[in-house]
Biopython code that builds the backbone (N, CA, C, O; Angstrom):
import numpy as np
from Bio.PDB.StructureBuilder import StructureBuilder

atoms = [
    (1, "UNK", "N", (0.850, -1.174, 0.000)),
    (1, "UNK", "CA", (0.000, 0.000, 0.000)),
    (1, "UNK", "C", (0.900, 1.243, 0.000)),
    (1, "UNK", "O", (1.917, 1.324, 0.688)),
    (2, "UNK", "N", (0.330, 2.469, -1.045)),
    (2, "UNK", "CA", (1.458, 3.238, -1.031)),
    (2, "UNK", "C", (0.936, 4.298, 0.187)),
    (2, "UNK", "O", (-0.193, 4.475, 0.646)),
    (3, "UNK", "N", (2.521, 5.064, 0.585)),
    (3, "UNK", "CA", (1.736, 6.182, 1.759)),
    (3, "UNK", "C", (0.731, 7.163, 1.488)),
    (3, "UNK", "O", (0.088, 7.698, 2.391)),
    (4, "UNK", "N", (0.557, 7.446, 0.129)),
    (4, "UNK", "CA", (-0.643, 7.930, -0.131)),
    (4, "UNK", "C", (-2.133, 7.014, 0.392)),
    (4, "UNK", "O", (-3.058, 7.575, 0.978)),
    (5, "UNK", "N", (-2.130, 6.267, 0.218)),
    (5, "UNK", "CA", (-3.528, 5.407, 0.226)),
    (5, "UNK", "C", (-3.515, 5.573, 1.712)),
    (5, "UNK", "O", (-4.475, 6.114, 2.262)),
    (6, "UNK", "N", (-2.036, 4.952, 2.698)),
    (6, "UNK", "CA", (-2.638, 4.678, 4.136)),
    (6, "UNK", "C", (-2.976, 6.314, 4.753)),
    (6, "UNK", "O", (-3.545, 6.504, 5.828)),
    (7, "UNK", "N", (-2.428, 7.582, 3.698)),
    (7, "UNK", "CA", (-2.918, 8.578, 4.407)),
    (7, "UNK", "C", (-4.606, 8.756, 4.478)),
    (7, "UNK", "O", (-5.349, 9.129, 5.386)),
    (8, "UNK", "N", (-4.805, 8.396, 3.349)),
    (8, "UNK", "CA", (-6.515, 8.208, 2.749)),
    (8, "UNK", "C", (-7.323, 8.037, 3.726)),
    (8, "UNK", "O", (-8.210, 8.790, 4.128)),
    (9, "UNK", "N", (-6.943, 6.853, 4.166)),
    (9, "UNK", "CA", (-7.090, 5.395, 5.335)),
    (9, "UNK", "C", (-7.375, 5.929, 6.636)),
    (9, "UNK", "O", (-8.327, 5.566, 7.326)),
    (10, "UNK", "N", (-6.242, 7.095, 7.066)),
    (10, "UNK", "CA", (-6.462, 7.543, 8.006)),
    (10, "UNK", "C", (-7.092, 9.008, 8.020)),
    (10, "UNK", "O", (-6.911, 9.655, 9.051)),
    (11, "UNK", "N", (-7.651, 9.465, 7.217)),
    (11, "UNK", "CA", (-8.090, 10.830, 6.991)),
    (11, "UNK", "C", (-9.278, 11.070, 8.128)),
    (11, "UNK", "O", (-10.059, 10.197, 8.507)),
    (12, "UNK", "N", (-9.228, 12.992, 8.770)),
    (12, "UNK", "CA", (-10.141, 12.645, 10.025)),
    (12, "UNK", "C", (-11.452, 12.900, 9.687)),
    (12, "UNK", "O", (-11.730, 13.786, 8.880)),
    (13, "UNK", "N", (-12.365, 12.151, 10.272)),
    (13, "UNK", "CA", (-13.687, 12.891, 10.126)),
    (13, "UNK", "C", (-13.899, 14.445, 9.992)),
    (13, "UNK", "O", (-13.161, 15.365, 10.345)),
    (14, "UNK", "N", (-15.511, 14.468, 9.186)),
    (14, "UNK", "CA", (-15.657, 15.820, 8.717)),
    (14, "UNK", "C", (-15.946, 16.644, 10.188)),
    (14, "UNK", "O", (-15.547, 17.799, 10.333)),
    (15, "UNK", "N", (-16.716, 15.884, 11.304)),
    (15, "UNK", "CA", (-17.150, 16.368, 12.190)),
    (15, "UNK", "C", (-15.825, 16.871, 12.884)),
    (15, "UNK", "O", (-15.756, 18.042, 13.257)),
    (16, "UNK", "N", (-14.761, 15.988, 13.061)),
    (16, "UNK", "CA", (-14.051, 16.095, 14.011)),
    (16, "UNK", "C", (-13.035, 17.677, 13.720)),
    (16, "UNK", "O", (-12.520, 18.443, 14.534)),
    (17, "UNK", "N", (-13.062, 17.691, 12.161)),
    (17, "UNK", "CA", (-12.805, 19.009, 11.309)),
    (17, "UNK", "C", (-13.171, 20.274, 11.787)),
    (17, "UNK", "O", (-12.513, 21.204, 12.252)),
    (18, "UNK", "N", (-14.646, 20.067, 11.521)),
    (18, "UNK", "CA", (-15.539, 20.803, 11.831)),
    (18, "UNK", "C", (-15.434, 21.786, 13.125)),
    (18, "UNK", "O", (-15.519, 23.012, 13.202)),
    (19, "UNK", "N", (-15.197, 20.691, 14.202)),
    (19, "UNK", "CA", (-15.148, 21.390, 15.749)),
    (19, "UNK", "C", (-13.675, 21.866, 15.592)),
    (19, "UNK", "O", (-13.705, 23.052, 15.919)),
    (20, "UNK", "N", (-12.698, 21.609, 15.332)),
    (20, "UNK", "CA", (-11.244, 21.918, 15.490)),
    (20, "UNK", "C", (-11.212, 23.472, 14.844)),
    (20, "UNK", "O", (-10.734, 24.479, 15.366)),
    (21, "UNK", "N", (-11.818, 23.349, 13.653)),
    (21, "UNK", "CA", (-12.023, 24.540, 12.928)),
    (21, "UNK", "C", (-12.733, 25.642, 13.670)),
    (21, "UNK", "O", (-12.296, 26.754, 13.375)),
    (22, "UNK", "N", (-13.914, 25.635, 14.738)),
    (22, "UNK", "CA", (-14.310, 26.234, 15.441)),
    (22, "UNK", "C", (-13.732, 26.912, 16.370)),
    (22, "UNK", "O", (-13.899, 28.103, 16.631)),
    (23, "UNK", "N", (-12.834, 25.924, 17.037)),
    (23, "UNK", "CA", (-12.113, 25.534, 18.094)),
    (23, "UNK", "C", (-10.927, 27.349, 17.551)),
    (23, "UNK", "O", (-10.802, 28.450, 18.086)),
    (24, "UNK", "N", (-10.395, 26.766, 16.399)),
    (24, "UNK", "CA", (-9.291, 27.853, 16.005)),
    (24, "UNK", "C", (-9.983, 28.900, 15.409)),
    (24, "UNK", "O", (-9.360, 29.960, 15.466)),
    (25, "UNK", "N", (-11.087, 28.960, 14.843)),
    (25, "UNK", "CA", (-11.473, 30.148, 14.779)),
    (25, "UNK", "C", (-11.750, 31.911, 15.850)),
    (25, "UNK", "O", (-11.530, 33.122, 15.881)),
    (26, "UNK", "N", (-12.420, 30.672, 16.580)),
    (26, "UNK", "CA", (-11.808, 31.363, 17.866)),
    (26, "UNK", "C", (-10.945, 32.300, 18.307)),
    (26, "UNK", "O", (-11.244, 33.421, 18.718)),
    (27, "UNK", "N", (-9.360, 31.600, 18.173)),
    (27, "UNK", "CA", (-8.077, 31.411, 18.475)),
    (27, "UNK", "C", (-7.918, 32.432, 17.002)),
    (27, "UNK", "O", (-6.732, 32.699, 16.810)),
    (28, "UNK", "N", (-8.582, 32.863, 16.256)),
    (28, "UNK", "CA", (-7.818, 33.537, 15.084)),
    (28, "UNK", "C", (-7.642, 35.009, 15.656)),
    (28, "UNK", "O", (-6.864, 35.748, 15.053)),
    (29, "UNK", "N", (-8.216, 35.422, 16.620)),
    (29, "UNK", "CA", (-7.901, 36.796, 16.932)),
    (29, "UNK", "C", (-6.860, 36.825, 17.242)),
    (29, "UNK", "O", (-6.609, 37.981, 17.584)),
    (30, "UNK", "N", (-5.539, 35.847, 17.397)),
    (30, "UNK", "CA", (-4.266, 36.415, 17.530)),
    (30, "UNK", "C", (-3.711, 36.918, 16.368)),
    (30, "UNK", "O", (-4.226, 36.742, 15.264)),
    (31, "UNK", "N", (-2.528, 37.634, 16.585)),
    (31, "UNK", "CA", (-2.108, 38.050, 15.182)),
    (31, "UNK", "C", (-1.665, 36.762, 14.618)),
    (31, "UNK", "O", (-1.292, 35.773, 15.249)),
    (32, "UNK", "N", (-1.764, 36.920, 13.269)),
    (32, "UNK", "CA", (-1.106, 35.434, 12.052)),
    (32, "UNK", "C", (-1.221, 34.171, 12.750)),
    (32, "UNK", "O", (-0.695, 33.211, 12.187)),
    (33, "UNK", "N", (-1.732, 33.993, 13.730)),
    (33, "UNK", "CA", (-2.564, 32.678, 14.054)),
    (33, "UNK", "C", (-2.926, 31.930, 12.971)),
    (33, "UNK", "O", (-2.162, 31.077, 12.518)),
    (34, "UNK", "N", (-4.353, 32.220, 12.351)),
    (34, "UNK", "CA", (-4.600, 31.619, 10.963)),
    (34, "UNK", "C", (-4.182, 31.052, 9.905)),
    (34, "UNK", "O", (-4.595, 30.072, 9.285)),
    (35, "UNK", "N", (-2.916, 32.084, 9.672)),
    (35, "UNK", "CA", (-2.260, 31.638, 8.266)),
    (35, "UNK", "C", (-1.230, 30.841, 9.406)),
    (35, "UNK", "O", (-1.576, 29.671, 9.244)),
    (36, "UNK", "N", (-0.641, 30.835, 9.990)),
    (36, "UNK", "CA", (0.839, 29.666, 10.368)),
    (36, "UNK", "C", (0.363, 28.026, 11.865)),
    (36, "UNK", "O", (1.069, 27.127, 12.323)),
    (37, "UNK", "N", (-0.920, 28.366, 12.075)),
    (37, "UNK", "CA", (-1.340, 27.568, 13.122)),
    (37, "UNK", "C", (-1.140, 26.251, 12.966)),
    (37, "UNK", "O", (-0.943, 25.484, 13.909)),
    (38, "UNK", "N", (-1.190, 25.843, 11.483)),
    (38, "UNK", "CA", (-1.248, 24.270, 11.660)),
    (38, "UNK", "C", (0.606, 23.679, 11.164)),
    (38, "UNK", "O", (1.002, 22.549, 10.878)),
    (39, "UNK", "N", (1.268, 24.834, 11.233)),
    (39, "UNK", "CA", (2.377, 24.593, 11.185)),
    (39, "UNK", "C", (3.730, 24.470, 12.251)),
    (39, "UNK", "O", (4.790, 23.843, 12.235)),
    (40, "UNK", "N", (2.881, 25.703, 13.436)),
    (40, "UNK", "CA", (3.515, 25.862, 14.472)),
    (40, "UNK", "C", (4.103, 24.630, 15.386)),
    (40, "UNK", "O", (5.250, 24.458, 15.798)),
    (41, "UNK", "N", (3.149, 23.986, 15.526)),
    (41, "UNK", "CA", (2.919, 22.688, 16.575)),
    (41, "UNK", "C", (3.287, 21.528, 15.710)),
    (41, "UNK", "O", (2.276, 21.259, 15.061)),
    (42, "UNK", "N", (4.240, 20.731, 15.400)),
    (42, "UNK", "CA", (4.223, 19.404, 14.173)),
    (42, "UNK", "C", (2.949, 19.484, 13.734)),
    (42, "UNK", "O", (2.129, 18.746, 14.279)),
    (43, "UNK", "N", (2.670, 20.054, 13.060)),
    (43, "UNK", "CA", (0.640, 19.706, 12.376)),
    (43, "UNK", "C", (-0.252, 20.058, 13.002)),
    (43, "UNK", "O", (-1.344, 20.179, 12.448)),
    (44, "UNK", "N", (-0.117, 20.314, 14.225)),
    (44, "UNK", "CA", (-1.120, 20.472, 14.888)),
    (44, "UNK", "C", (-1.222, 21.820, 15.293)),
    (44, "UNK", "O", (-0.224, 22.304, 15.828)),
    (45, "UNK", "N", (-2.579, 22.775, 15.096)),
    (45, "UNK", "CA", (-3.898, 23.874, 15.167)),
    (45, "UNK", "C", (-4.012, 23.808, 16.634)),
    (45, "UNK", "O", (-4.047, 22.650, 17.051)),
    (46, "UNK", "N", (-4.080, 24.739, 17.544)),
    (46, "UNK", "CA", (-4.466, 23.998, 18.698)),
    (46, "UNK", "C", (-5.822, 23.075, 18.545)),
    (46, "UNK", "O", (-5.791, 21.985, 19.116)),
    (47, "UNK", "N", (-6.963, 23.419, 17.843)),
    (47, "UNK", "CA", (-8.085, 23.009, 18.158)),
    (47, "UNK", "C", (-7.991, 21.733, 17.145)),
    (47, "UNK", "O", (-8.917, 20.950, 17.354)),
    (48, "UNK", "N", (-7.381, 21.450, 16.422)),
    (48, "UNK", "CA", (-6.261, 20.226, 15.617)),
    (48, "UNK", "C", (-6.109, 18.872, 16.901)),
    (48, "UNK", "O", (-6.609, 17.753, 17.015)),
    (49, "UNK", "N", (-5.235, 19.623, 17.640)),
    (49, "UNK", "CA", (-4.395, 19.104, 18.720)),
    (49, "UNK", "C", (-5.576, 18.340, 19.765)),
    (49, "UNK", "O", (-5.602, 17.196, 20.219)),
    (50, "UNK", "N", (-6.556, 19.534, 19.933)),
    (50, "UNK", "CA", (-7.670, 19.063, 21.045)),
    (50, "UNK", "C", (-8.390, 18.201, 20.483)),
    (50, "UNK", "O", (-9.039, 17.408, 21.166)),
    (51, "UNK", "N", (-8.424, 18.180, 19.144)),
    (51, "UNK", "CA", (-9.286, 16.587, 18.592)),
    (51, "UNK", "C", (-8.516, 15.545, 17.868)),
    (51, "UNK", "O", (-8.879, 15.006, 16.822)),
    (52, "UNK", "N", (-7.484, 15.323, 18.481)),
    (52, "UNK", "CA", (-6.656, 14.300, 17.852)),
    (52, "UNK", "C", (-6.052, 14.270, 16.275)),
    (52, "UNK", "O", (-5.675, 13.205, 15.785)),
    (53, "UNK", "N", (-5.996, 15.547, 15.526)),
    (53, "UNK", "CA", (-6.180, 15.443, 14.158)),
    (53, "UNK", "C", (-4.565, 16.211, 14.177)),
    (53, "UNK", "O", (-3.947, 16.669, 15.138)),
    (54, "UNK", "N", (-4.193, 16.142, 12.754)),
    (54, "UNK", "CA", (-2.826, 16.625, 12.233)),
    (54, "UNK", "C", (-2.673, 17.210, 10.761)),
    (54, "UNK", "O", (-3.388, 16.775, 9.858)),
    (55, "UNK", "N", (-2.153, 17.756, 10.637)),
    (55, "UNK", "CA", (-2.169, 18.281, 8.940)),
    (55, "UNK", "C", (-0.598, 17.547, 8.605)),
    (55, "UNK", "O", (0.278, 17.437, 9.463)),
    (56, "UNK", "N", (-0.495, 17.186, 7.494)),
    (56, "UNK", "CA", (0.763, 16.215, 6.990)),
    (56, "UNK", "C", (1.029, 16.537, 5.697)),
    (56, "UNK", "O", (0.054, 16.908, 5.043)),
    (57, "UNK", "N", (2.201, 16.494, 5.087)),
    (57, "UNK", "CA", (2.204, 16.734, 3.619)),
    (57, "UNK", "C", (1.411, 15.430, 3.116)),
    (57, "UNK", "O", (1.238, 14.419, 3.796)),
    (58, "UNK", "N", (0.995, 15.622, 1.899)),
    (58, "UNK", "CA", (0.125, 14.218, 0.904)),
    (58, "UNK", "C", (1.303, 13.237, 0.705)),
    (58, "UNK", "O", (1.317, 12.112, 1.205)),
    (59, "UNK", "N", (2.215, 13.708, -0.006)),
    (59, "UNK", "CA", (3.446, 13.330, -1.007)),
    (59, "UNK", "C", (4.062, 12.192, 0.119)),
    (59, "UNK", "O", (4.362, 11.035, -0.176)),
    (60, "UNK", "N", (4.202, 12.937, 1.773)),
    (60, "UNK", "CA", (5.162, 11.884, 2.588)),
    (60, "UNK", "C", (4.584, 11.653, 4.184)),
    (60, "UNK", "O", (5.044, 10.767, 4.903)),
    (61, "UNK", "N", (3.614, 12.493, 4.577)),
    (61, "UNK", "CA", (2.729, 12.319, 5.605)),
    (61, "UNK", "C", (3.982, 12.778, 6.843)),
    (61, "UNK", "O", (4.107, 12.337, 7.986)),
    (62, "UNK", "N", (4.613, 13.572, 6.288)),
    (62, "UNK", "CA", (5.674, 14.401, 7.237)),
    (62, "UNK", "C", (5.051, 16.099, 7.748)),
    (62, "UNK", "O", (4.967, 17.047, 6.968)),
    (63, "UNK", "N", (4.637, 16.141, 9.367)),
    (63, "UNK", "CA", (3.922, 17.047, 9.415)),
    (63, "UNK", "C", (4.004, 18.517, 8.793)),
    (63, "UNK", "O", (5.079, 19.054, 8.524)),
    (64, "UNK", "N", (2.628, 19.173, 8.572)),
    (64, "UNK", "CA", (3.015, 20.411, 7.908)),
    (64, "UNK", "C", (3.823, 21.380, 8.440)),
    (64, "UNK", "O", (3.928, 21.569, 9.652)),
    (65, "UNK", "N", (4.433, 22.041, 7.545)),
    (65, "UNK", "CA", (5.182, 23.359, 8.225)),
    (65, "UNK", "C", (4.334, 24.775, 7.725)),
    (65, "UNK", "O", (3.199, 24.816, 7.252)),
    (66, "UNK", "N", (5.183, 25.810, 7.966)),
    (66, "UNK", "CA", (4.928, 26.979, 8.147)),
    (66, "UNK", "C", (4.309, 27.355, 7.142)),
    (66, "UNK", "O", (3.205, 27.878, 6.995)),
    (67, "UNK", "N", (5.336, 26.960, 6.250)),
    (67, "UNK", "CA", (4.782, 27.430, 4.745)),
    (67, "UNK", "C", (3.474, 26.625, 3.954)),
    (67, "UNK", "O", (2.762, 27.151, 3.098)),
    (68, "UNK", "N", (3.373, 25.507, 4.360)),
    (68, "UNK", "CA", (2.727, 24.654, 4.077)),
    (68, "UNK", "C", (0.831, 24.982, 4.625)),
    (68, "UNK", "O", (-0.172, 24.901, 3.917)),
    (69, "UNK", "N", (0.937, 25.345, 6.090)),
    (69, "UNK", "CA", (-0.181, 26.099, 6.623)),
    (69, "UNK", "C", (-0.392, 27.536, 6.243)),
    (69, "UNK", "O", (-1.575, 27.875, 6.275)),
    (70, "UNK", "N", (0.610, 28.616, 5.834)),
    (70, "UNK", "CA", (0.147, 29.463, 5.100)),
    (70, "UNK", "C", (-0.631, 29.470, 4.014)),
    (70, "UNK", "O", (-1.500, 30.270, 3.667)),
    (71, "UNK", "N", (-0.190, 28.398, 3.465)),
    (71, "UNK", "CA", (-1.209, 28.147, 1.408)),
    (71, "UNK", "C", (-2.348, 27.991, 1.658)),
    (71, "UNK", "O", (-3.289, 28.739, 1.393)),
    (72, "UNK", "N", (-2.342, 26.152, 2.647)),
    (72, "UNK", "CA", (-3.258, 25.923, 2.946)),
    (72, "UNK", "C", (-4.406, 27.349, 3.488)),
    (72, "UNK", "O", (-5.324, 27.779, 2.790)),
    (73, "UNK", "N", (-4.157, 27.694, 4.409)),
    (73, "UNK", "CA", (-4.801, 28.560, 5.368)),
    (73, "UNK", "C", (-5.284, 29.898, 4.213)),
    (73, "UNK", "O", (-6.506, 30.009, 4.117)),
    (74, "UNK", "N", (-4.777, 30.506, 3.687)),
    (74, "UNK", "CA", (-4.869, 31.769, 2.999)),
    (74, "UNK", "C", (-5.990, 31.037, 2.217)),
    (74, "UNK", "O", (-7.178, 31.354, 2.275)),
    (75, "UNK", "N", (-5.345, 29.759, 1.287)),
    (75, "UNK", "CA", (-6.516, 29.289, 0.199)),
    (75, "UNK", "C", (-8.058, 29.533, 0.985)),
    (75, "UNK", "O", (-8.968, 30.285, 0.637)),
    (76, "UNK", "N", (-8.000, 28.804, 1.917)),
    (76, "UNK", "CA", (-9.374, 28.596, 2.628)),
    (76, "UNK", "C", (-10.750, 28.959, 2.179)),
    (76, "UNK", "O", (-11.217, 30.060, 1.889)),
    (77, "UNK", "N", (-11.215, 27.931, 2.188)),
    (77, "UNK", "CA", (-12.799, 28.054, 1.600)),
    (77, "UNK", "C", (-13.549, 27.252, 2.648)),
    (77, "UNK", "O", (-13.070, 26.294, 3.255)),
    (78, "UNK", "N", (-14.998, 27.831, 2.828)),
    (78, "UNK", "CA", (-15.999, 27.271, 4.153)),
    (78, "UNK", "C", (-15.457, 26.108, 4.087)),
    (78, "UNK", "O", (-15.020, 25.639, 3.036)),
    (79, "UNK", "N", (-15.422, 25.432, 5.374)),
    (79, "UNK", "CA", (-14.835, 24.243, 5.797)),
    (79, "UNK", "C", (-16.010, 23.156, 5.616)),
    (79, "UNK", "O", (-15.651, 21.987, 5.749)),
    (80, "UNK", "N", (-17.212, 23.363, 5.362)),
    (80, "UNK", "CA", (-18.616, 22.464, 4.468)),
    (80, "UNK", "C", (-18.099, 22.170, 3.200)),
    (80, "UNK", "O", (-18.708, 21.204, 2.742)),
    (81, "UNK", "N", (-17.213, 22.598, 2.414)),
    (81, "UNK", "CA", (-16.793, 21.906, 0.776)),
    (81, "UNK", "C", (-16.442, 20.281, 1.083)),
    (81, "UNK", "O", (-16.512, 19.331, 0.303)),
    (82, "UNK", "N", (-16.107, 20.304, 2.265)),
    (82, "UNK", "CA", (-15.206, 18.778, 2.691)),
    (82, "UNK", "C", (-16.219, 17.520, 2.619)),
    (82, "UNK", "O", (-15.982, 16.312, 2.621)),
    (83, "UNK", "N", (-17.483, 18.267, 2.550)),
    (83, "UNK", "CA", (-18.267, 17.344, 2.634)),
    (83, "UNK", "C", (-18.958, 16.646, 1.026)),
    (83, "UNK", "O", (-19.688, 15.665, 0.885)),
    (84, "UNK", "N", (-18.314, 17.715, -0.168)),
    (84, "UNK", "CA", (-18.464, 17.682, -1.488)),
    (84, "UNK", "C", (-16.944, 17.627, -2.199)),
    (84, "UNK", "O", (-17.041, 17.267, -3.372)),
    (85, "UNK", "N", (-16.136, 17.784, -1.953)),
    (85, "UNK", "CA", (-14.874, 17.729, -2.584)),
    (85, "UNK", "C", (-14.027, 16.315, -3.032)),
    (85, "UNK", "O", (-14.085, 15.541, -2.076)),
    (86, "UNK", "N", (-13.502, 15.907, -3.807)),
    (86, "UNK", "CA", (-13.183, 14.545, -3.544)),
    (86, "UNK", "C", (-11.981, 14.226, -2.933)),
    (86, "UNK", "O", (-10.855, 14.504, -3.347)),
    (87, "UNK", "N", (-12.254, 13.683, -2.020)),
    (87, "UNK", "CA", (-11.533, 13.112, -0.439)),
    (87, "UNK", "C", (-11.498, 13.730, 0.403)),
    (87, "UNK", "O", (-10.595, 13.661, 1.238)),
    (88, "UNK", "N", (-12.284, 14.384, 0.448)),
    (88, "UNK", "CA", (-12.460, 15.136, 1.735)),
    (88, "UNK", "C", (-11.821, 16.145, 2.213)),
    (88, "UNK", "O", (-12.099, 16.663, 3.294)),
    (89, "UNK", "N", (-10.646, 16.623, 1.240)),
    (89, "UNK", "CA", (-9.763, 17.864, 1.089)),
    (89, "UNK", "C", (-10.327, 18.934, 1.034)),
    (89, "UNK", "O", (-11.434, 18.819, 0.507)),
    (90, "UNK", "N", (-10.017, 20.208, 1.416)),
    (90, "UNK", "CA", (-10.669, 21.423, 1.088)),
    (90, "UNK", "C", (-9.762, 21.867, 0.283)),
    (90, "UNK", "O", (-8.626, 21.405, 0.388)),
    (91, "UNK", "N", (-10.084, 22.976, -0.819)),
    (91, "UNK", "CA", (-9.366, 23.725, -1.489)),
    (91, "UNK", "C", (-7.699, 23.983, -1.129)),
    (91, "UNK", "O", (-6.717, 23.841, -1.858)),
    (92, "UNK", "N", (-7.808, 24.457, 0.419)),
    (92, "UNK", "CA", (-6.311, 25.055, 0.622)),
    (92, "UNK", "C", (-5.373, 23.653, 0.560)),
    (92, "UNK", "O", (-4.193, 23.639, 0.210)),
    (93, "UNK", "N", (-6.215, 22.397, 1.007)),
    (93, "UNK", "CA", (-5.169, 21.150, 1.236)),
    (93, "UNK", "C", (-4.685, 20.880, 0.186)),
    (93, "UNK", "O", (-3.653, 20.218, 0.070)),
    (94, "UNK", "N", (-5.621, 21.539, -1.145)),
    (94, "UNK", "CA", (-4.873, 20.588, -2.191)),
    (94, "UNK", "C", (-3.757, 21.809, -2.859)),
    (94, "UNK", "O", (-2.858, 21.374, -3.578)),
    (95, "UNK", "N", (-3.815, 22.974, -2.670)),
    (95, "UNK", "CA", (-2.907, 24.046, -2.988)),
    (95, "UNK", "C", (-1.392, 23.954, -2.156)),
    (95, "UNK", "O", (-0.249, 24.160, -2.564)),
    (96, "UNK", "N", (-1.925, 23.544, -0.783)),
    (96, "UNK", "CA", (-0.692, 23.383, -0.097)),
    (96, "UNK", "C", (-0.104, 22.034, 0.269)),
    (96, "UNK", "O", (0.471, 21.707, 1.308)),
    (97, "UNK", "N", (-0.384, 21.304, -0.847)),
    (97, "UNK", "CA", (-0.648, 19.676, -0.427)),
    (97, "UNK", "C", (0.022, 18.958, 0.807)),
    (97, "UNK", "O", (1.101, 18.444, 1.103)),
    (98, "UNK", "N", (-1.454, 19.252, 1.472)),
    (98, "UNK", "CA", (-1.987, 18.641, 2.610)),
    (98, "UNK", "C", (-3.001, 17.650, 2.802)),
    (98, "UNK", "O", (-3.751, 17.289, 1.894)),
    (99, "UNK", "N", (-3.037, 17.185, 4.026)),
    (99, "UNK", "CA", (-3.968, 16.036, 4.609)),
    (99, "UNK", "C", (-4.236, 16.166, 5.684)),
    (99, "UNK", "O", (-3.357, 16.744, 6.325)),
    (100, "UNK", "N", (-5.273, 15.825, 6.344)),
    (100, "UNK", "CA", (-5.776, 16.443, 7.735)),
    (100, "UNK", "C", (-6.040, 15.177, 8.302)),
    (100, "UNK", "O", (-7.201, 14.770, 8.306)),
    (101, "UNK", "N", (-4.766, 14.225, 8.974)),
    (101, "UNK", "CA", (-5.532, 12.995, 9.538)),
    (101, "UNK", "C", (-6.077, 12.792, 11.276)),
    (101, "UNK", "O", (-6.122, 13.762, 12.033)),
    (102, "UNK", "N", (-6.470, 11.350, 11.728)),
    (102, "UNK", "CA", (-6.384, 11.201, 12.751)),
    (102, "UNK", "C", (-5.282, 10.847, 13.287)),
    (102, "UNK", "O", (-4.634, 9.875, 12.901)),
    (103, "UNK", "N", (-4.983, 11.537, 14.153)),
    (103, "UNK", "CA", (-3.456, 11.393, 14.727)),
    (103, "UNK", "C", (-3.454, 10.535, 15.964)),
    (103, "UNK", "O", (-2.344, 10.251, 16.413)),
    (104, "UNK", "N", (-4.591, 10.046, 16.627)),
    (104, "UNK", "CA", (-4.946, 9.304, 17.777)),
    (104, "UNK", "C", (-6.310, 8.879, 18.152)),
    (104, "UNK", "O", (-6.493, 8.233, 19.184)),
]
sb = StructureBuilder()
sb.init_structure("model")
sb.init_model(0)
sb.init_chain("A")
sb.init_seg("    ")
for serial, (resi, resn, name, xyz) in enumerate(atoms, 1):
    if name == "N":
        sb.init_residue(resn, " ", resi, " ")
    sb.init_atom(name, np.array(xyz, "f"), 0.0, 1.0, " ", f" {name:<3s}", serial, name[0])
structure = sb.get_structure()
């Protein structure tokens, strides 16, 4: 199985998305929070972190960095596309190629 597929495999729920995304929205009133959050922490958003989830490159499932959560993050489109997009990616994941799995 290639590491693409087992990232697939492990990709997190939309719900669990959903709340994390809340979770950091929140949290966006800091300055540049938004654009660098899921890079700061190995992958992990705080509200990422509080639901077990991670952002990873696609290509090697090596957590995102800085730059990697900027694309993502800037791209950003309502976090409901995930529920129409194919695989469950939103716009910015596939600009900053990313993956949003379960990490636990």
């Amino acid at each position: 199985m290639s590491r693409q597929q087992t990232l697939i495999q492990r990709q997190a729920p939309c719900a669990d998305r959903c709340v994390a995304y809340i979770i950091d929205d929140i949290l966006s009133c800091i300055p540049f929070y938004f654009c660098i959050k899921d890079g700061i922490r190995d992958g992990r958003s705080i509200g990422k972190g509080m639901m077990g989830l991670r952002v990873v490159k696609f290509g090697t499932g090596q957590p995102a960095t800085i730059v990697d959560s900027c694309l993502r993050n800037c791209c950003g489109i309502c976090p409901c596309l995930l529920l129409i997009t194919p695989g469950r990616r939103r716009f910015g994941d596939y600009i900053g190629g990313t993956i949003v799995i379960k990490d636990r």
